[in-house]
C-alpha positions in Angstrom: 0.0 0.0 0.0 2.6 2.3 0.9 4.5 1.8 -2.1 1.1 2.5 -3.8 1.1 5.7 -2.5 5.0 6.5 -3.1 4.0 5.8 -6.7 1.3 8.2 -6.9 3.2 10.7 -5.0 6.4 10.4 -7.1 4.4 10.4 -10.2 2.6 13.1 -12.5 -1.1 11.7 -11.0 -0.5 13.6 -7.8 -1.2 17.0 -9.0 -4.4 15.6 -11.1 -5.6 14.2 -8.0 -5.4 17.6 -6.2 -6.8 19.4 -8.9 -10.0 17.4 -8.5 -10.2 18.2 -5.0 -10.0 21.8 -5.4 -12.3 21.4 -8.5 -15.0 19.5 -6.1 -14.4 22.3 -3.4 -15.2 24.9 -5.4 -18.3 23.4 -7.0 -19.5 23.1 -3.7 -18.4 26.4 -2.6 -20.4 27.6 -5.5 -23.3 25.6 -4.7 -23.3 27.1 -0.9 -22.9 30.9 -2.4 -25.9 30.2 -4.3 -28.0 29.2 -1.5 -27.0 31.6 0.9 -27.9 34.0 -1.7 -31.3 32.5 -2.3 -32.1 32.6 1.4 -31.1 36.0 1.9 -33.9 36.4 -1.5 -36.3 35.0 0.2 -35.4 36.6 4.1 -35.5 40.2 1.9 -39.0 39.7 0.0 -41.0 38.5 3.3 -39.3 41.6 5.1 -40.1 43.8 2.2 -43.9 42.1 1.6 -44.7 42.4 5.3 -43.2 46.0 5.4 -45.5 46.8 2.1 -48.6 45.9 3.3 -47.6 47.6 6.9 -47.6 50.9 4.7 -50.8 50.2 2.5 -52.7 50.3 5.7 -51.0 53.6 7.3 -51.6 55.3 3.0 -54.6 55.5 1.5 -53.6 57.6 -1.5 -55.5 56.8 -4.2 -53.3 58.6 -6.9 -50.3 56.4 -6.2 -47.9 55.1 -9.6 -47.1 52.0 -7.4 -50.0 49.4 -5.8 -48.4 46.9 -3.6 -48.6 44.3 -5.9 -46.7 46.4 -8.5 -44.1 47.6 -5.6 -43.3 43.7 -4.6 -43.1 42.7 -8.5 -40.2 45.9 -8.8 -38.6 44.6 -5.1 -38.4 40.6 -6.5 -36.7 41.9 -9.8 -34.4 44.1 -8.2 -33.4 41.5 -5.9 -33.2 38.7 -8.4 -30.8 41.3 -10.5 -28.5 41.8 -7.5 -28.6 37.8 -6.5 -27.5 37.4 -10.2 -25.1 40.2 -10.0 -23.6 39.2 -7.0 -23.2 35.3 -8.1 -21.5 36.5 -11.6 -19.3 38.7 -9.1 -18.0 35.3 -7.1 -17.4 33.5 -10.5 -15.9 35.8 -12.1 -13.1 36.7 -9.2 -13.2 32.9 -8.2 -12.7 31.1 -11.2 -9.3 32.9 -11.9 -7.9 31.9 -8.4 -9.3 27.6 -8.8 -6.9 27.7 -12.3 -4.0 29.6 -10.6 -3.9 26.4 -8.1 -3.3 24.1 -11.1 0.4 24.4 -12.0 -0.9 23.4 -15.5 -3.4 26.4 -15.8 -1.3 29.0 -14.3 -1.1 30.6 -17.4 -4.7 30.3 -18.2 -5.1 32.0 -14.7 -3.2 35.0 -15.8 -5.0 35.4 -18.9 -8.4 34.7 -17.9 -7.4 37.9 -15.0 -6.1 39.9 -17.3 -9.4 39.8 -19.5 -11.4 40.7 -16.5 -9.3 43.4 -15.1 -8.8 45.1 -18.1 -12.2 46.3 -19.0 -13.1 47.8 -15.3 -9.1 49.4 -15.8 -10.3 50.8 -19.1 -13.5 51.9 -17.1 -12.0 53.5 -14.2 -9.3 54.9 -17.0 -12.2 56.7 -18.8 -14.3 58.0 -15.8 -11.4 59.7 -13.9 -10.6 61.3 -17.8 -14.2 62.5 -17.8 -14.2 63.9 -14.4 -13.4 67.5 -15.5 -16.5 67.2 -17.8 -18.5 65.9 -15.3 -17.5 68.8 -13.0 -18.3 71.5 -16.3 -21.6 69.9 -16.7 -22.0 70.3 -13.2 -21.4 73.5 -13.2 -23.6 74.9 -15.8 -27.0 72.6 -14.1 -25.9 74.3 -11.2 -26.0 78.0 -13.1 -29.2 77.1 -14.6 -30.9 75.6 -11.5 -30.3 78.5 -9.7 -31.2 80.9 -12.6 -34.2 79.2 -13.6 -35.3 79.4 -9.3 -34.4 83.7 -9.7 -36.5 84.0 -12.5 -39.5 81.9 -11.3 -39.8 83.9 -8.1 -39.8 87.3 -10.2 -42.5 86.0 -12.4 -44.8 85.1 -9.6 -44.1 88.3 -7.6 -45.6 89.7 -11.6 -48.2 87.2 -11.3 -49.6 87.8 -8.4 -49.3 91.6 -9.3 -46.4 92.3 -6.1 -44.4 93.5 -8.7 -45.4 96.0 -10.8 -43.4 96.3 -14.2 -44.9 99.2 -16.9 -46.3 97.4 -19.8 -46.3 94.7 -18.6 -49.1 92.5 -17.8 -49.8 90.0 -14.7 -51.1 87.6 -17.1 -48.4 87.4 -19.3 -45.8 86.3 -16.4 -46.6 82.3 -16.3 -46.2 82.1 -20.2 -42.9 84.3 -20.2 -41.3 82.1 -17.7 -42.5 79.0 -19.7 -40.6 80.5 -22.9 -37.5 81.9 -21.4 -37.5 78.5 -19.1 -37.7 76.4 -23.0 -34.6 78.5 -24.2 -32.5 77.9 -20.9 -32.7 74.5 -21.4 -32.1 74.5 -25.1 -29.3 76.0 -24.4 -27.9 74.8 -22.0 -28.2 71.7 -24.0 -26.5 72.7 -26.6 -23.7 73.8 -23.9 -23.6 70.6 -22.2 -23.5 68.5 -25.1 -20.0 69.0 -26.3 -19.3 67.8 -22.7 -21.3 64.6 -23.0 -19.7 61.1 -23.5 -19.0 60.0 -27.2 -20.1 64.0 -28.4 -17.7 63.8 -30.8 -18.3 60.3 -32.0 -20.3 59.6 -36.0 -22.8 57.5 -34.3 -23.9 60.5 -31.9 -23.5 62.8 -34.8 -26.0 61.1 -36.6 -28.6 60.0 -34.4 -28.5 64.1 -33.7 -29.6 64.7 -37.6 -31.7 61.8 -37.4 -33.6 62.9 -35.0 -33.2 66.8 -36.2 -35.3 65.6 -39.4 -37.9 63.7 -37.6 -38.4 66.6 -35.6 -38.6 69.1 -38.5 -40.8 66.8 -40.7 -43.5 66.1 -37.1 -43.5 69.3 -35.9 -44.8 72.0 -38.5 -48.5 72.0 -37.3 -46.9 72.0 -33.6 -44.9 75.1 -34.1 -47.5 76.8 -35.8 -49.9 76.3 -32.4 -47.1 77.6 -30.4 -46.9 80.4 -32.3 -50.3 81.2 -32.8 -50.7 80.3 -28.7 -47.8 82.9 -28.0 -49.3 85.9 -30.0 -53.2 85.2 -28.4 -51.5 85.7 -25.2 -49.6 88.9 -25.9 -52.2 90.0 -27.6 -54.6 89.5 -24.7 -57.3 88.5 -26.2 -59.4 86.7 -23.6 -58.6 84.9 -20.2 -59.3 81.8 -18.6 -63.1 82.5 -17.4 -64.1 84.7 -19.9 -67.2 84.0 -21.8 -65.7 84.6 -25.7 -67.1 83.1 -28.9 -64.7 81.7 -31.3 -66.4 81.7 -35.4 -69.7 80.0 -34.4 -68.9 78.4 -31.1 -69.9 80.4 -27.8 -68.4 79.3 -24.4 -66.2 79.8 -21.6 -62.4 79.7 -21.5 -61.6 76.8 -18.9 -58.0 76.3 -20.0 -55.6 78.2 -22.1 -51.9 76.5 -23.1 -49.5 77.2 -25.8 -51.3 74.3 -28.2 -54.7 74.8 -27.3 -57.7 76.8 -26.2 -60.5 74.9 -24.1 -63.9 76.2 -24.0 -67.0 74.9 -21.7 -70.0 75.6 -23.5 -73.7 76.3 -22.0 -74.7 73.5 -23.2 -71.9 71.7 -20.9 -70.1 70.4 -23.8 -65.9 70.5 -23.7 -64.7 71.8 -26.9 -61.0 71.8 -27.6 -59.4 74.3 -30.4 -56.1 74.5 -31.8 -54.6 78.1 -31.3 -53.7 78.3 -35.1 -57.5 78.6 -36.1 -58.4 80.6 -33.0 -55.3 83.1 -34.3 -56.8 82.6 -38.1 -60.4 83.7 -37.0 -62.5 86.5 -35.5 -62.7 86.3 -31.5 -65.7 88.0 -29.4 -64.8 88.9 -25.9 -68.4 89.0 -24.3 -67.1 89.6 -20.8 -64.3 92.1 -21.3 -67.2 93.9 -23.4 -69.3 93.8 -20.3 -67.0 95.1 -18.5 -65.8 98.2 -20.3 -69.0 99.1 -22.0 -71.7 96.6 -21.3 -72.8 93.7 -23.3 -76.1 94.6 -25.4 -78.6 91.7 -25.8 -81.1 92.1 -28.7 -83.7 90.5 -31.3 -86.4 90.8 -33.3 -89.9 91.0 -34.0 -92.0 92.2 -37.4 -95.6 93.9 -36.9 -97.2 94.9 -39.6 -98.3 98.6 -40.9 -101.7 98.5 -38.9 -99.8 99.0 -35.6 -98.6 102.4 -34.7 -94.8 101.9 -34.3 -95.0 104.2 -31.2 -97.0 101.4 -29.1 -94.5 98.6 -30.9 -91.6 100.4 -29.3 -93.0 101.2 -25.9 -93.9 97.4 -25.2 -90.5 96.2 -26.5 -89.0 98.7 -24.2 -91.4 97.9 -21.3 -91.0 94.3 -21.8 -86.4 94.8 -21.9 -87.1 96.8 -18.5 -89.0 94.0 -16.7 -85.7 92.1 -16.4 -83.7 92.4 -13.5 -80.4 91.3 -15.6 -81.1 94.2 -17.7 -79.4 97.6 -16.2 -81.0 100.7 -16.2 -78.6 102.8 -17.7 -78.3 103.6 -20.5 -81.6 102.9 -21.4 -83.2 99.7 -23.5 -84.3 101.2 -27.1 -85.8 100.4 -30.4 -84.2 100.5 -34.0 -86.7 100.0 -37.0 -84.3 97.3 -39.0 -86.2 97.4 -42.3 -89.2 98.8 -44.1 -90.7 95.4 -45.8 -93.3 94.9 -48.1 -95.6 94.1 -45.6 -94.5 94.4 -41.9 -91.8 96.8 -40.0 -88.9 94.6 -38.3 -88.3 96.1 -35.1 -85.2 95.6 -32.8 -85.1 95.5 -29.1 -81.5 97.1 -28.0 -80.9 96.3 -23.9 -77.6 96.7 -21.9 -76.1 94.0 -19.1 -73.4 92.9 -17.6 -74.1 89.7 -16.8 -73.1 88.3 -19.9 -72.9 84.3 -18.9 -76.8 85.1 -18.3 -77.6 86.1 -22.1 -79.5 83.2 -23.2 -81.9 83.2 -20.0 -82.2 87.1 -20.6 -82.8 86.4 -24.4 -85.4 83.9 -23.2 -86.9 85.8 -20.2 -87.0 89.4 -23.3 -89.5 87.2 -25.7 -91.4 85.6 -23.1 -92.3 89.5 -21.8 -92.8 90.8 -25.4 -95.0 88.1 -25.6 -97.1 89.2 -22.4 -97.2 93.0 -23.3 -98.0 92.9 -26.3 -100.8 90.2 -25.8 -102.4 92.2 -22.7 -102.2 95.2 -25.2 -104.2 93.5 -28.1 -101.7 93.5 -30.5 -100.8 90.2 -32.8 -97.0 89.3 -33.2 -97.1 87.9 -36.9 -96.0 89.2 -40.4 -99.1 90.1 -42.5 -98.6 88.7 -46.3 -101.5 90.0 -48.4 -102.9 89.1 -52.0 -103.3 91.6 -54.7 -107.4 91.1 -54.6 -108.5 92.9 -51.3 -112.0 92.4 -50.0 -111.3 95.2 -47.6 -109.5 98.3 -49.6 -109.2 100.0 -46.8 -105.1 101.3 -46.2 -103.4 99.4 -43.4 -101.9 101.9 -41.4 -102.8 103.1 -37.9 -106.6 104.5 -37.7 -105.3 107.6 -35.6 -103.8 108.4 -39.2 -106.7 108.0 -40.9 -108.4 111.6 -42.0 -112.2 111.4 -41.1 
């Protein structure tokens, strides 16, 4: 037996024999790592699931990104990631060392290392060369950060009219701030990205064309709404809450942006218009009209040549006074619109300021014609008549007839 041994020990089989051995440790080294990592999984995601639905009874937010099944989905993959991270970490760093043992891999060993440590040398290499970029770039956030906070707090000082600057106007402050704030960035971008990694590189320079073209070929109705948005709000056209009427649609302004104008109806209906036909159209401001100068609600009626115009226009006026939405000053009146073939179309002319009420007024102005001049004896209709009268006489008024 001894001499067994001797041979094996004086022979090339002894270092095989060890090289197995380390081999088998160091499967089962491996095999241990993995569970330990595996129960430290499992230890984390009870910890984390017990700690999630701890919170979900203490939070009751209903506008939360995350539910807590989402939140322990994004725990288990994070967790996973690390395990897997942490297992290719011990194989790569270990598997060098169990060839270095074998005098017959030695050299493997050194090359196996030297593939490994070379890329996270190149790494470290790069970063600590990019360090005085990363400091520049730091630098100008830093400028623009602190810029962008200066000129935020004078805009809302404007805003909220504690600063007062001539000619200019509280409402334009918000979308000042949003333009200069669009150029800061732009360019601080265009700053910054001579700093960026691979700036200088052909792929970067054309993926910046690429997506230069796109953006020119996508955005030509887009710039045209910003446009049109920025000149409706300099030219202070309306505001959010004013009653305005845009071509044929009448509503108010719920929500005004640089791509759109939103308008509430009285009908309740949402209507969303693009800025560019707001801009190429004819806007009505009914409630800066009411309050400059007062908002006058009319419409007509035709009564024919029997009825003395004088009553006509004394129950229209009677009936515009009636309404307590109508003001008293200046005074409801009557215009004679036209001289038809048959009937006189008159024109009731009343002033308010309440005009988000004009429809009820409109509605409350014919339901009082209607009583006035039906407690007066006079017919609302258009008389039509034939050529063959049976009664010639004229139809005009009878205190214009001559006895």
């Amino acid at each position: 037996m001894k001499d067994y041994l001797l041979i094996l020990i004086n022979g090339n089989f002894f270092p095989h024999i060890i090289s197995v051995f380390i081999l088998i440790f160091y499967i089962l080294f491996i095999k241990i790592c993995y569970k330990i990592l595996n129960k430290l999984q499992l230890k984390i995601l009870v910890k984390l699931q017990k700690l999630t639905g701890d919170l979900s009874k203490l939070k009751t937010n209903k506008s939360q990104i995350f539910d807590s099944g989402m939140r322990i989905y994004l725990y288990s993959f994070l967790i996973k990631f690390l395990k897997i991270v942490l297992f290719a970490a011990i194989l790569i760093f270990t598997l060098p060392a169990l060839f270095y043992l074998n005098p017959s891999t030695k050299i493997i060993a050194a090359k196996l290392l030297k593939l490994i440590l070379l890329p996270l040398e190149n790494i470290a290499t790069g970063v600590l060369e990019y360090l005085p970029n990363l400091f520049t770039i730091i630098v100008i956030v830093l400028v623009l950060k602190y810029t962008m906070g200066a000129l935020k707090y004078l805009f809302a000082k404007v805003e909220a009219e504690k600063l007062n600057i001539p000619g200019f106007y509280p409402e334009w402050a918000r979308p000042t701030y949003n333009l200069l704030k669009f150029f800061l960035y732009l360019m601080g971008l265009v700053v910054i990205s001579p700093y960026l990694p691979g700036a200088g590189s052909a792929a970067f320079k054309g993926i910046t064309i690429f997506v230069g073209f796109l953006v020119s070929l996508g955005s030509s109705s887009y710039v045209g709404n910003v446009v049109a948005g920025l000149i409706i709000t300099y030219m202070r056209s309306f505001q959010e809450g004013d009653r305005i009427k845009v071509d044929n649609i009448v509503g108010d302004v719920i929500e005004r942006n640089l791509l759109v104008t939103r308008l509430k109806t009285p009908k309740n209906e949402r209507i969303t218009i693009p800025n560019s036909r707001i801009l190429s159209g004819s806007i009505i401001n009914y409630t800066f009209s009411a309050k400059e100068y007062k908002v006058i609600v009319y419409t007509s009626i035709t009564i024919g040549y029997d009825v003395d115009w004088h009553v006509v226009q004394r129950l229209m006026i009677e009936a515009a006074k009636t309404i307590d939405e109508i003001s008293d000053t200046p005074e409801p009146f009557v215009r004679q619109k036209s001289l038809d073939d048959f009937y006189v179309s008159y024109e009731i002319n009343a002033y308010t300021t309440h005009e988000k009420k004009i429809q009820k007024i409109l509605s409350a102005l014919h339901e009082n014609i209607q009583e006035k001049f039906h407690s007066e004896g006079v017919e609302i209709m258009s008389p039509h008549y034939r050529v063959n009268r049976d009664d010639m006489s004229p139809a005009i008024p009878r205190d214009y007839l001559k006895g």
